[in-house]
TILUMMI-229977 format. One record per residue (C-alpha): residue number from 0; residue in one letter; x negated, y, z. Coordinates in Angstrom, 2 decimals. Last residue first. Example, Ala and Ser with C-alpha at 12.3 -4.5 7.8 and 13.67 -1.06 7.14 Angstrom:
BEGIN
+-----+---+---------+---------+---------+
:   k : r :       x :       y :       z :
+-----+---+---------+---------+---------+
:   1 : S :  -13.67 :   -1.06 :    7.14 :
:   0 : A :  -12.30 :   -4.50 :    7.80 :
+-----+---+---------+---------+---------+
***
This chain:
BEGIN
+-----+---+---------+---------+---------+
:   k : r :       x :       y :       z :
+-----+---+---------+---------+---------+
: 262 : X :  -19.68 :   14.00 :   13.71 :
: 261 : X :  -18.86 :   10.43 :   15.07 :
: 260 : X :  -15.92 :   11.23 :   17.68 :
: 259 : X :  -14.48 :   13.87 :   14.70 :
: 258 : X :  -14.01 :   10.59 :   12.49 :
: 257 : X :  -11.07 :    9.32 :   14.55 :
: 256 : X :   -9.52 :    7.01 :   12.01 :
: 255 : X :   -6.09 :    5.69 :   12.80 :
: 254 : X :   -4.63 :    6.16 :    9.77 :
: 253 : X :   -7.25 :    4.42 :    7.64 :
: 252 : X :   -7.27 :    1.53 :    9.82 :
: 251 : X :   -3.27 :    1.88 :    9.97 :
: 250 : X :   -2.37 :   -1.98 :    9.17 :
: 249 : X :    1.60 :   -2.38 :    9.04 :
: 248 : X :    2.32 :    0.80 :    7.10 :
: 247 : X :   -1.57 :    0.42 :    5.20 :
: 246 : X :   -0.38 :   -3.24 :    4.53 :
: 245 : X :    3.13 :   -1.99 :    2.45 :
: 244 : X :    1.23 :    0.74 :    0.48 :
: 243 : X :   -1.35 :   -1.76 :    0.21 :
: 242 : X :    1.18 :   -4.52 :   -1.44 :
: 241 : X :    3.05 :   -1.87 :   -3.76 :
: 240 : X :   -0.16 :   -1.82 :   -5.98 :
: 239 : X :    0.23 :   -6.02 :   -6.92 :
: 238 : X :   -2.89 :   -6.69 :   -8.57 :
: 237 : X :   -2.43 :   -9.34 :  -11.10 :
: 236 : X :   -5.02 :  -12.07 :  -11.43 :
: 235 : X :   -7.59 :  -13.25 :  -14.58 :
: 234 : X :  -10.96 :  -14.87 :  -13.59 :
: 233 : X :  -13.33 :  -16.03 :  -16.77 :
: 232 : X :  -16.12 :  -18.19 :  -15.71 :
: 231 : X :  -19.42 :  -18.81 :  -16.18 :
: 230 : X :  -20.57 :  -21.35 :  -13.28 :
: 229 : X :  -21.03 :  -20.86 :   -9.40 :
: 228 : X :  -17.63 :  -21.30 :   -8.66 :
: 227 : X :  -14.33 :  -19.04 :   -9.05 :
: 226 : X :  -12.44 :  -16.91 :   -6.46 :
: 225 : X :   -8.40 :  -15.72 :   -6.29 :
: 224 : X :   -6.42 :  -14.47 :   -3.36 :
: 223 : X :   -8.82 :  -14.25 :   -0.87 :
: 222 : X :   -7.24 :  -12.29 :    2.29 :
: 221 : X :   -8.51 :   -8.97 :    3.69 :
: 220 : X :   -4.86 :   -7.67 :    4.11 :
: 219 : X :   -5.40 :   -5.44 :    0.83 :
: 218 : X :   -6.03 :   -8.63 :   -0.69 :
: 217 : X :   -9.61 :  -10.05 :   -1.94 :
: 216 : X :  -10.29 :  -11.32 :   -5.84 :
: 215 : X :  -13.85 :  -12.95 :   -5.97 :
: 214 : X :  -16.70 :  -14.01 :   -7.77 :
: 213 : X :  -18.72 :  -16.76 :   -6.86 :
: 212 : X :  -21.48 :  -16.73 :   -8.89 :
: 211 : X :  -24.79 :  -16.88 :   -7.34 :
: 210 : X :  -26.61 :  -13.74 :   -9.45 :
: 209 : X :  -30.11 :  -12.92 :  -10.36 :
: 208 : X :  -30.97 :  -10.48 :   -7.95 :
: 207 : X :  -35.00 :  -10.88 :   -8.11 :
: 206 : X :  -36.21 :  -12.14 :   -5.19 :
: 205 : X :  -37.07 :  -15.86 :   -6.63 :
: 204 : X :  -35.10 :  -16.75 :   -9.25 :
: 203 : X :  -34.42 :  -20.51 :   -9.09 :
: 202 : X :  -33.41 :  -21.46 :  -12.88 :
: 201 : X :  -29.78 :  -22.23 :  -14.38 :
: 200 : X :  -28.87 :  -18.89 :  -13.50 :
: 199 : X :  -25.98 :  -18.62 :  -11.23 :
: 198 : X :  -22.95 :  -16.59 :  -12.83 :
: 197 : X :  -23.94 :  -12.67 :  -11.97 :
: 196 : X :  -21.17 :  -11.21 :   -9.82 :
: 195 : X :  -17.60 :   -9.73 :  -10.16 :
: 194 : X :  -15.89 :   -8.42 :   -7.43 :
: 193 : X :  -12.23 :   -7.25 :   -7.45 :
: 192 : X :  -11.31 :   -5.75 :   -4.07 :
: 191 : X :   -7.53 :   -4.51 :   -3.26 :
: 190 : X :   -7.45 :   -1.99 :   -0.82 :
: 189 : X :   -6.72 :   -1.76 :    2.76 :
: 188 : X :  -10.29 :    0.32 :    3.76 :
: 187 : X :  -11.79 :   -1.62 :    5.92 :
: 186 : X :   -9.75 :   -4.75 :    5.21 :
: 185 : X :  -10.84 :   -4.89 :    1.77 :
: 184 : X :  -14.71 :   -4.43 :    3.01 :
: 183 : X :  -14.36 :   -6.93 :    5.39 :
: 182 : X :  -13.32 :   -9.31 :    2.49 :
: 181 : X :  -15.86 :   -8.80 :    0.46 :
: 180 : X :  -18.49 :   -8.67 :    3.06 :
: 179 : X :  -17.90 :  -12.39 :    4.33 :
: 178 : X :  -18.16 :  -14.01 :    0.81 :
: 177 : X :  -21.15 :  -12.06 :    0.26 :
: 176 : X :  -22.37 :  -12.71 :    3.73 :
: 175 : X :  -21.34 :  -16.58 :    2.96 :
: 174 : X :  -23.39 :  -16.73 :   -0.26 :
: 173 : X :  -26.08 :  -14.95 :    0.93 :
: 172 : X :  -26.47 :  -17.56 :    3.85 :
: 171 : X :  -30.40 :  -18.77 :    2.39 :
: 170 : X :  -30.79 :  -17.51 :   -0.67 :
: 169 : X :  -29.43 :  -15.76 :   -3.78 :
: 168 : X :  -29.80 :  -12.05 :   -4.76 :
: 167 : X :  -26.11 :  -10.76 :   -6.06 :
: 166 : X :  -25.92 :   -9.17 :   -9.65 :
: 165 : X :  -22.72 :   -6.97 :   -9.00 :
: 164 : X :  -20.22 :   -5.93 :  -10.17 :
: 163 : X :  -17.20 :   -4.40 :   -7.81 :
: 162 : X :  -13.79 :   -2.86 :   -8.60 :
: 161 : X :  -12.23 :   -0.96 :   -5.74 :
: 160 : X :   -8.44 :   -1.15 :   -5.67 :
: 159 : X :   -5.75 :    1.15 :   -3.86 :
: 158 : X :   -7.49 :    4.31 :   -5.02 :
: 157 : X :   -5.99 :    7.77 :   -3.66 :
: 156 : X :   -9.44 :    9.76 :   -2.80 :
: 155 : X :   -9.44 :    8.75 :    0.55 :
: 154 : X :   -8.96 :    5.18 :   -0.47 :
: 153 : X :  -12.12 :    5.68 :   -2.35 :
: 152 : X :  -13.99 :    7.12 :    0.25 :
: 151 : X :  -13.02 :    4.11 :    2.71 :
: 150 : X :  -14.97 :    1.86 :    0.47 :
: 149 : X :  -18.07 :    4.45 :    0.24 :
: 148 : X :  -18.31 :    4.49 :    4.22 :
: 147 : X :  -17.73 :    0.46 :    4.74 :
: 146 : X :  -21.74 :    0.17 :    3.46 :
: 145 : X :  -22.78 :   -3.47 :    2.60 :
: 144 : X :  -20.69 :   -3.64 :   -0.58 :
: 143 : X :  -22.87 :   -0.96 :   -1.92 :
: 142 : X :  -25.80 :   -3.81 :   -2.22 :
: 141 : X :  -23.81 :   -4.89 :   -5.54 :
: 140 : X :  -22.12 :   -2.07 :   -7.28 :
: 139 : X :  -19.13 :   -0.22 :   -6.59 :
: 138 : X :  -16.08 :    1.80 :   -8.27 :
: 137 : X :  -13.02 :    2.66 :   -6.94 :
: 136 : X :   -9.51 :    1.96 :   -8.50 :
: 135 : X :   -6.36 :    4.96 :   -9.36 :
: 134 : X :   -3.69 :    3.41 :  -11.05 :
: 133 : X :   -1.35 :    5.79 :  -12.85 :
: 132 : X :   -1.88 :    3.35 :  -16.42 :
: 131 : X :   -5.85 :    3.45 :  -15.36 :
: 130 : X :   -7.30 :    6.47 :  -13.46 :
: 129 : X :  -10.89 :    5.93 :  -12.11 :
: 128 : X :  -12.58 :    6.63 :   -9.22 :
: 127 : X :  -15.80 :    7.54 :   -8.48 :
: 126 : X :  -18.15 :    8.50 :   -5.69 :
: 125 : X :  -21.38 :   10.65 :   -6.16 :
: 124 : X :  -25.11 :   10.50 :   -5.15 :
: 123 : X :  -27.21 :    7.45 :   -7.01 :
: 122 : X :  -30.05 :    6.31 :   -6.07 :
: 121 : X :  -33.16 :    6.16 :   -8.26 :
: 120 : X :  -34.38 :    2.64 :   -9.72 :
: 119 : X :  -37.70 :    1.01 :  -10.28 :
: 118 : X :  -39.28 :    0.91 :   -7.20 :
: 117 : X :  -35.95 :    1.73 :   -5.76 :
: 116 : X :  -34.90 :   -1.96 :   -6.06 :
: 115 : X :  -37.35 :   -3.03 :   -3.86 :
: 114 : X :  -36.60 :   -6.95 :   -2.96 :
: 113 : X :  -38.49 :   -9.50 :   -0.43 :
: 112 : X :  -34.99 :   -9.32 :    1.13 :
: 111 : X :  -34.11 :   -5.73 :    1.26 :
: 110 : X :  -34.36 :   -2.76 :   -0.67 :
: 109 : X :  -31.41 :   -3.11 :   -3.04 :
: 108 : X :  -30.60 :    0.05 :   -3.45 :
: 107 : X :  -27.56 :    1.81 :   -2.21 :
: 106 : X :  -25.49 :    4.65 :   -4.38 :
: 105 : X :  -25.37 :    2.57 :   -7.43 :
: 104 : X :  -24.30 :    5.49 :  -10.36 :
: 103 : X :  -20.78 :    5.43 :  -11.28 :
: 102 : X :  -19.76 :    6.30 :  -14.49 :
: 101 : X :  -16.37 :    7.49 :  -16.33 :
: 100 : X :  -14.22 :    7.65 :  -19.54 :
:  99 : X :  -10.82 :    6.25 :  -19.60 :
:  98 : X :   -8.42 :    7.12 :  -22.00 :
:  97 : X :   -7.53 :    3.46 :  -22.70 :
:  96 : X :  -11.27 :    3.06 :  -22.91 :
:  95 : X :  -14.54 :    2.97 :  -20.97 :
:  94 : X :  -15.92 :    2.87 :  -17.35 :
:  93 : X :  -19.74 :    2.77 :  -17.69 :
:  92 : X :  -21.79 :    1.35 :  -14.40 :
:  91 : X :  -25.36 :    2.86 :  -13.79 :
:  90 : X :  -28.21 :    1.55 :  -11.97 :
:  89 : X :  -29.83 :    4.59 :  -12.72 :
:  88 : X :  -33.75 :    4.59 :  -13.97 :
:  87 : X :  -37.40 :    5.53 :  -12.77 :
:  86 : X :  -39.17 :    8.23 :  -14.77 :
:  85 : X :  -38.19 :   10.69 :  -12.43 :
:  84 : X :  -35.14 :   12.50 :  -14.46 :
:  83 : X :  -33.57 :    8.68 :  -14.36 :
:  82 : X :  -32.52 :    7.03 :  -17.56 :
:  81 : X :  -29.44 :    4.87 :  -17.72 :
:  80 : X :  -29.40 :    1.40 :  -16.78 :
:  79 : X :  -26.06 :   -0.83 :  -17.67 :
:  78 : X :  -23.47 :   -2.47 :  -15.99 :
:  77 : X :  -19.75 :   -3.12 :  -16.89 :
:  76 : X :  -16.42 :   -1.75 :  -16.78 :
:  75 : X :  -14.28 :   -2.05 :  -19.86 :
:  74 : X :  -10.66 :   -0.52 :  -20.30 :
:  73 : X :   -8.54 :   -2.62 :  -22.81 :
:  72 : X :   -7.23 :   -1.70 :  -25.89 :
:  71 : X :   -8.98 :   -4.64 :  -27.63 :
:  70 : X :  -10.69 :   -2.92 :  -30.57 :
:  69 : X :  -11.14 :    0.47 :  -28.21 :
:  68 : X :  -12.87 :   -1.03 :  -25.66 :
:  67 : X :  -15.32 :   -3.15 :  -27.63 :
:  66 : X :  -15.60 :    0.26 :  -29.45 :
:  65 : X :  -16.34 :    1.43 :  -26.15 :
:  64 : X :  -18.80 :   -0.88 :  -25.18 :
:  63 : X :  -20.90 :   -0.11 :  -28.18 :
:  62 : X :  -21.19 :    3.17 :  -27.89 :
:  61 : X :  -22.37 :    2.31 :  -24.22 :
:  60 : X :  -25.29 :    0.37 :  -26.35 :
:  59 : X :  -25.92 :    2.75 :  -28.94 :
:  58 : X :  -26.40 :    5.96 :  -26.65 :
:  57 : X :  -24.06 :    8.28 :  -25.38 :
:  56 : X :  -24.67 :    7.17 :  -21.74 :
:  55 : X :  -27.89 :    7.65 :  -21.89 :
:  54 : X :  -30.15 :    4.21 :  -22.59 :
:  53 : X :  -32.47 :    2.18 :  -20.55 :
:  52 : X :  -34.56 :    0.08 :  -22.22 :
:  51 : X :  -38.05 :    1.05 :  -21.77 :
:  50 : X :  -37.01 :    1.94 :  -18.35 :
:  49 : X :  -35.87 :   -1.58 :  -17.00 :
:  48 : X :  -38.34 :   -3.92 :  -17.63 :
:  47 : X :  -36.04 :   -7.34 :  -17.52 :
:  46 : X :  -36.70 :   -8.88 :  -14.18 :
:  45 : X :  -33.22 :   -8.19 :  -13.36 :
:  44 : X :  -30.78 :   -9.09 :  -16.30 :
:  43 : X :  -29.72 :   -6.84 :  -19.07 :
:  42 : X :  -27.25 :   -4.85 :  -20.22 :
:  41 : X :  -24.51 :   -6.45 :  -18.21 :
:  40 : X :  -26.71 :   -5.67 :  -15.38 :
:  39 : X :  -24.04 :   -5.37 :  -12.65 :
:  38 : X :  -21.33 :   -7.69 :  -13.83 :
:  37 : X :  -18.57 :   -7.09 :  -15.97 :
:  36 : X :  -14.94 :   -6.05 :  -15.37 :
:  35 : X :  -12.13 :   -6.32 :  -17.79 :
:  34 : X :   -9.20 :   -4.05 :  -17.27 :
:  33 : X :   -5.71 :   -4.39 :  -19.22 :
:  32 : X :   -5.66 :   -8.22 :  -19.03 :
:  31 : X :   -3.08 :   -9.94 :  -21.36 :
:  30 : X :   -5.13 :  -13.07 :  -21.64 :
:  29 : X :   -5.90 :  -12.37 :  -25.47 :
:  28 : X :   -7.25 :   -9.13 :  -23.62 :
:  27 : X :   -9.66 :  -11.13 :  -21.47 :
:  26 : X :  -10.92 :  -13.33 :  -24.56 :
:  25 : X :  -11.20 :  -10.33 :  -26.56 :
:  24 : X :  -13.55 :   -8.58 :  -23.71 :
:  23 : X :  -15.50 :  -11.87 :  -23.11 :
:  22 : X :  -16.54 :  -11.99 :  -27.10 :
:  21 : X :  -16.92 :   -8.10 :  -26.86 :
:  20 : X :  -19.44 :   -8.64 :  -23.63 :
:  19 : X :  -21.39 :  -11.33 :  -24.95 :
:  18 : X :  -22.04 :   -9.34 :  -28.45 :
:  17 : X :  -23.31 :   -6.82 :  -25.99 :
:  16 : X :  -25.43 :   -8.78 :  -24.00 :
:  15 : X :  -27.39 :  -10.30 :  -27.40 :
:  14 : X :  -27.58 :   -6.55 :  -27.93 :
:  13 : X :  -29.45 :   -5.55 :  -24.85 :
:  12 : X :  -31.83 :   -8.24 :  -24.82 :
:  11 : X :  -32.99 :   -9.32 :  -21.48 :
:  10 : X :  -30.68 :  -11.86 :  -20.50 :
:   9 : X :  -26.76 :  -12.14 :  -19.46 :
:   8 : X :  -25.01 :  -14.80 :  -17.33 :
:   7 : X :  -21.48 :  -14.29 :  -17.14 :
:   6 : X :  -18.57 :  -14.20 :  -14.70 :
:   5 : X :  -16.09 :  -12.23 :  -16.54 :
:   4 : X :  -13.41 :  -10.81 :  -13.53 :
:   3 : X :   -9.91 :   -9.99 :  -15.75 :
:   2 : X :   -7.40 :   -7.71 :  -14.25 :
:   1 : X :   -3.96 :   -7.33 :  -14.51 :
:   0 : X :   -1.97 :   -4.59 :  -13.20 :
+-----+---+---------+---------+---------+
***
């Protein structure tokens, strides 16, 4: 299966995001990719307000994803903010298209490193995983990469891929714990891990999660297969779905699990 990472930078305007997202869709699909994956706050960047523009799912701008979706036959992930029953919002990824039709809310919040994402976001409560062409692939955001439990959940449920976007906080070692996290997290649960972050803003950001770039393609055996820079960037690689079958024989973390010592 082919997947395309699209390493962008996107501001607080909704619709300027969304015109982004078709123009990285088409390029993706001209590539032959079947799933394009954008970062967390496709919609718009941290430091936006956040509740005055949050959506539902049915609203203009996931509408607007999907015809993206539909015009290239392609299924789109990417990150928006849906409205929360408590005023606050979901950190919300929409999977659309190819008779695909999902969302994951961000289980973890970012409450860490001068940060508070629950200030202004509510958790999240429930796995997915999606079906594409037979494939079945996890979805993640961000700070979730941090927690081996929700990786290992989607092998559980059959996926041999968890897709990840994310809007990673810079500073001092981020880079290499992000680096360092992808690939644990592949080799926790012997899946393939696509991650997608924010392309580094041209300005320092402070706390907010403004993205370093970076984003990565990580084996089923925990190895880097493909990675970009710091800039915008469009990453394209094939996920080979016989490979994890053929690590999980070799590798049995998932096998060899004794989750009754921990209950």
């Amino acid at each position: 299966m082919r997947i395309a990472l699209s390493q962008l930078i996107t501001g607080p305007d909704p619709e300027k995001n969304l015109r982004l997202v078709e123009e990285w869709t088409r390029r993706a699909a001209d590539a032959g990719a079947r799933v394009v994956v954008f970062p967390e706050a496709s919609m718009a960047c941290f430091g936006t307000p956040l509740a005055p523009l949050a959506e539902p799912l049915d609203g203009p701008w996931a509408d607007g994803v999907r015809q993206i979706a539909r015009a290239t036959s392609t299924v789109v992930v990417a990150g928006m903010f849906t409205p929360a029953p408590d005023g606050r919002v979901a950190n919300t990824l929409l999977a659309t298209g190819a008779g695909v039709e999902a969302s994951y809310d961000k289980i973890h919040l970012y409450d860490a490193f001068g940060y508070r994402e629950s200030g202004t976001v509510a958790p999240g409560s429930t796995t997915t995983v999606i079906d594409v062409d037979g494939t079945r692939l996890g979805l993640a955001t961000c700070y979730d990469v941090r927690f081996p439990e929700l990786f290992r959940a989607h092998a559980d449920a059959g996926a041999v891929g968890t897709l990840l976007a994310a809007s990673w906080g810079a500073g001092p070692g981020k880079l290499a714990q992000w680096e360092l996290l992808l690939r644990a997290r592949a080799l926790d649960a012997t899946v393939w891990l696509a991650a997608v972050d924010q392309a580094r803003p041209g300005t320092p950001a402070g706390p907010l999660p403004t993205g370093i770039g970076h984003s990565q393609v990580v084996g089923p055996d925990g190895t880097v297969r493909n990675s970009l820079g710091a800039e915008p960037e469009l990453l394209l690689a094939d996920l080979d779905v016989d490979e994890v079958t053929a690590v999980r024989q070799k590798t049995s973390v998932l096998a060899n699990r004794r989750p009754e010592v921990w209950r």
